[in-house]
N, C-alpha and C positions, 0 to 999 in steps of 0.2 A: 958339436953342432946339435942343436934343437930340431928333431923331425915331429910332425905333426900327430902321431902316431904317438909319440912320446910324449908330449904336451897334453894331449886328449886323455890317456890312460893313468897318466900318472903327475895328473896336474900342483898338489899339493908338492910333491917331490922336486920339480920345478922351479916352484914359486917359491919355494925356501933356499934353492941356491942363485937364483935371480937376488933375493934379498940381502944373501950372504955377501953378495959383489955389490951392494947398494946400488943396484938398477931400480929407477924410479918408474912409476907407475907401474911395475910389474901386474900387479893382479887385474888392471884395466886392461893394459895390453895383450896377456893371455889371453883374458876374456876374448878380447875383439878377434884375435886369432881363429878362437876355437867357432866364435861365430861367422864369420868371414868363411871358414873350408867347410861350416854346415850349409852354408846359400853355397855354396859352390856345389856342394854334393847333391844337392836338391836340384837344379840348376843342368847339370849333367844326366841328371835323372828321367829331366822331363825332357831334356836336346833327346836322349836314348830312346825314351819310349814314342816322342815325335819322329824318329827315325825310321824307327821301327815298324809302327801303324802305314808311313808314308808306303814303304815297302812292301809291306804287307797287301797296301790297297793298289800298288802301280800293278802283283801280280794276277790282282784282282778286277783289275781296270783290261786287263790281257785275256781273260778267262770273259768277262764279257764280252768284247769286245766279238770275241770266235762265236760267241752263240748270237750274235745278232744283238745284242741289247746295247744298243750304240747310245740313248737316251740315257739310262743308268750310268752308263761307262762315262759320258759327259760329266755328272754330276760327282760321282767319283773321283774323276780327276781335279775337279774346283777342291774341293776337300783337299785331296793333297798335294795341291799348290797350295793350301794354306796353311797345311802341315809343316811345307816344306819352307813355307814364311817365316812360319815357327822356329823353325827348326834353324834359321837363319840369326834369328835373335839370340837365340839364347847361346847360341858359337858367340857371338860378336861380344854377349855377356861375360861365358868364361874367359874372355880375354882380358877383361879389365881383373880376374880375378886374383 
């Protein structure tokens, strides 16, 4: 079995025993492999750091909230509802992945 790990590092290695069994279009196919788990990596990257920020800001939306700054704290939470919109697509995304 082909892991992605081993197709990315040692692509040449690969595609010369894909050829050896006359698998057709091998080096499109790898190709598309190797691009396919980069958007996915990219992809998971930004779901992560959308998560993350969202988090960051609900504890931050808490810490306003006790000091009275209710106005900020509104505006704060629009932001991460839209974070967390974000953050809804791009899950939906790695699913077709």
């Amino acid at each position: 079995m082909l892991t992605i790990q081993l197709i990315k590092e040692q692509t040449d290695l690969v595609l010369t025993g894909l050829k050896k069994k006359n698998f057709k279009d091998a080096d499109s196919l790898i190709q598309s492999v190797i691009e396919i788990d980069t958007k996915r990596r990219e992809t998971q990257r930004e779901m992560d750091d959308a998560n993350a920020l969202a988090n960051q800001n609900a504890k931050q939306i808490g810490v306003m909230m006790q000091q009275g700054q209710k106005d900020a704290a509104e505006g704060l939470k629009k932001s991460t509802a839209d974070l967390k919109g974000r953050s809804k697509q791009l899950s939906d995304l790695l699913q077709n992945y």
